[in-house]
N, C-alpha and C positions, 0 to 999 in steps of 0.2 A: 335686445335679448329675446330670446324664444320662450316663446311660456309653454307651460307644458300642462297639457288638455286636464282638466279637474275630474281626479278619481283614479289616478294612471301616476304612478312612479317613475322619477325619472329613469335614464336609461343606466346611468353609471349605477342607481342604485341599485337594481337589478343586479348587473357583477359582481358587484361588495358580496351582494346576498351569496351570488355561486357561489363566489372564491372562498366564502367563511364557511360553505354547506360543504366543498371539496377538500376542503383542508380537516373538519372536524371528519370526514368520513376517512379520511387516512390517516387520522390519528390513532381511530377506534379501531383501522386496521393493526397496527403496531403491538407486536406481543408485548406485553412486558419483560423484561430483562430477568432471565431465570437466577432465584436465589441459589446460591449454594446451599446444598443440605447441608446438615452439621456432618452427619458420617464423614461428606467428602474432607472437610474442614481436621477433622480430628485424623481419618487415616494418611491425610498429608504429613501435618503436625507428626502423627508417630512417625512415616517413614525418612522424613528429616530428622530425627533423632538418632533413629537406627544408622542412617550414612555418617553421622557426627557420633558413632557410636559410643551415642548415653543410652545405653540397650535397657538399663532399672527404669529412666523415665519413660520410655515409648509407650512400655507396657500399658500404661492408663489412657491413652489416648487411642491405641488400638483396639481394646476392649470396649474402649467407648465407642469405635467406630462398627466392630461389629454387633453390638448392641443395637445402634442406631441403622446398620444394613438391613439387620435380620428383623428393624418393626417394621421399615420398606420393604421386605420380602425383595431388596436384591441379593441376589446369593451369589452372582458374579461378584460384586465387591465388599461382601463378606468374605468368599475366599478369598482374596486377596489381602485384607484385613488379617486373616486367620496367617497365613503362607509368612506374611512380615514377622507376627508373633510368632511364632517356629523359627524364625530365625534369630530372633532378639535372642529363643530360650537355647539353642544352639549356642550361640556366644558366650552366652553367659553359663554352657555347661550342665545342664537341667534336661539332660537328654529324656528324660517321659516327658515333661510339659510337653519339651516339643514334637516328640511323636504323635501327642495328643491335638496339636494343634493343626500338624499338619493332616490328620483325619479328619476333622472337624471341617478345615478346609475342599475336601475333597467330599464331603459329606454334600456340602451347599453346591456345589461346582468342579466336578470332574475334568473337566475340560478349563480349566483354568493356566492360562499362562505362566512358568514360573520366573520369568524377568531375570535370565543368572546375570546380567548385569547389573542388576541389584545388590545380588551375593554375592560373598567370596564363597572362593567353589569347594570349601569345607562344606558351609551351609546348602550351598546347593546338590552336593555329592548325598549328604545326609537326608535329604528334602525325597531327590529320588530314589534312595535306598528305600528309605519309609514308606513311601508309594504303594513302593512293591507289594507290602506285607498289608495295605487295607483293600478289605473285602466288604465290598458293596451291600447298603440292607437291601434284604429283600424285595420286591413291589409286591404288595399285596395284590393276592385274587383275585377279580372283582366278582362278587360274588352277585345271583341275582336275585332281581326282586321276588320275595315268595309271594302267595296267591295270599291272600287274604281270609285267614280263619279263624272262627269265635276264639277269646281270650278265653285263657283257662281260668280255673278254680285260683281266685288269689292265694300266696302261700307266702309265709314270712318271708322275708328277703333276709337271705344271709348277709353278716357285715362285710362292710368293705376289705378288700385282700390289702396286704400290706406290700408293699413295690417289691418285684421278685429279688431285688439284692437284700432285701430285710428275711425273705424266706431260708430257716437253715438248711442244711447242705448236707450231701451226706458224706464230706468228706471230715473224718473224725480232728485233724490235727487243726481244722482251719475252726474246727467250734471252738476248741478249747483255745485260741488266739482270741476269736470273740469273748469268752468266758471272760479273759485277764483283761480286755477293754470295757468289759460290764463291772468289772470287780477293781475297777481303777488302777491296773494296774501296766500303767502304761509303756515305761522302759520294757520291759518285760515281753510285751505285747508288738512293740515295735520292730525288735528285733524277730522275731518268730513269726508274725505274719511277713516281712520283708521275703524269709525264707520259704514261704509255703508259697508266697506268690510267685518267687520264680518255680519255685517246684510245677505251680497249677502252669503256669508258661510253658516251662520245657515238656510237661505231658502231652500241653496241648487239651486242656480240662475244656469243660463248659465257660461258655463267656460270662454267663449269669455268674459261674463260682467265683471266678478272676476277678471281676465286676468287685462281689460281695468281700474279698481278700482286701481290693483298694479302698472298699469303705472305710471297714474298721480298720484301715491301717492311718487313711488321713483324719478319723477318729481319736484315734490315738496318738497321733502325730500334733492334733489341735491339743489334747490334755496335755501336752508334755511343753505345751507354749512352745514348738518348733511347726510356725503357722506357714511358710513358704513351701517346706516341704510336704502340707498338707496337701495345698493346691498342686502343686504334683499329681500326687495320689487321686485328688475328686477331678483330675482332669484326664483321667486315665478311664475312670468311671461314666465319666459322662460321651465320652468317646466311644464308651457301648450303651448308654441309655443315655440319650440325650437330654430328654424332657422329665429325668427325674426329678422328684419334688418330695423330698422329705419332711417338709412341715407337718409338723404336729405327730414324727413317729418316736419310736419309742427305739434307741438305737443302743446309749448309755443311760447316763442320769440325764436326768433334767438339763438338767444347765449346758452340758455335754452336747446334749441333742437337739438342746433350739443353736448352739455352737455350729454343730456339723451343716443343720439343715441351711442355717444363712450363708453359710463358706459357698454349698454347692448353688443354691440360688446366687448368689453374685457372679458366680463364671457361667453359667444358663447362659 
């Protein structure tokens, strides 16, 4: 046997060492195996319910998945998300929901595929009719940087504005609809803003007015305990203010009003 010179590894040991030093550098190359997000997971879930058309359960699975798009900031499949709820509320005959959803939709992604092999072409006849009628917001200004000059004379700061669908209007039939949801007086109220709001429609009123009309109509609609048609109505609202946030206004009573404000934060 060959002895091997004192202070010096043998030769196979040597290779061991490559083969474990080449093997651990190509493992650390090796991405890990990407999770699914939950979004993906929940907007599967809803659109397998919608093909097996259980169009009441998808709803909570979709909403969960645009929930979960829009904290990733993909807005590609958030519309898509949104596009399937418009079709669930199509089915199911809730024709504002789902003009609302499909705005929403187009809000996050214009450009959005509509899959009509997905839909029956009810759904999808109705999808591009509604199309039609949203009108893109604005892009702001950008305004530039001013020069830099001394701070004025501090001066009280006026209070906070209340969200412009709280501001009244100066259309006189639509206060007095407010009035009967301030004074609980909600059958009453239901019917009569129903009517002023297609009225401010067919004018062609301010969106701010229309806006303020679907408030206190899904206001009114939550006191009379007919809570699905509420979401209706705050999803009509939110389709022109998106990032409304009524916490802490003052809309009805009390109770009324932490009511309203959680209804429209849950569809946010």
């Amino acid at each position: 046997m060959m002895a091997c010179r004192r202070g010096l590894a043998p030769a196979w040991s040597i290779q061991v060492i490559l083969i474990i030093a080449c093997v651990a550098c190509v493992i650390a190359g090796v991405p890990a195996r990407a999770v699914p997000a939950q979004g993906d997971d929940d907007l599967a879930n809803g659109i397998r319910l919608v093909k097996s058309k259980k169009y009441d359960d998808a709803i909570d699975p979709l909403n969960a998945a645009i929930r979960a798009f829009t904290a990733d900031n993909d807005r590609r499949q958030a519309a898509r998300a949104y596009l399937y709820l418009a079709a669930v509320y199509v089915e199911m005959e809730q024709k504002l929901a789902a003009k609302a959803a499909v705005f929403s939709a187009l809000r996050q992604d214009t450009t959005v595929p509509l899959e009509p092999e997905q839909f029956s072409s009810g759904v999808e006849k109705f999808i591009r009719d509604t199309a039609k009628d949203y009108v893109p917001q604005p892009t702001p200004t950008p305004v530039p940087t001013p020069v830099p000059t001394p701070p004025p004379t501090p001066t009280p700061r006026p209070a906070a504005s209340v969200p412009p669908v709280l501001a009244p209007s100066s259309d006189a039939e639509l206060e007095r609809d407010v009035a009967l949801v301030r004074d609980g007086h909600f059958d009453d109220a239901i019917v009569s803003l129903e009517a002023t709001a297609t009225r401010l429609r067919d004018e062609g009123a301010d969106r701010q007015v229309f806006a303020r009309a679907q408030l206190y109509l899904a206001t009114a609609l939550l006191g009379a305990g007919r809570t699905a048609e509420a979401r209706d109505a705050a999803y009509l609202v939110l389709a022109i203010f998106p990032s409304l946030d009524l916490t802490g206004q003052d809309i009805a009573s009390p109770a009324l009003s932490e009511q309203t404000a959680k209804l429209f934060a849950s569809l946010r």
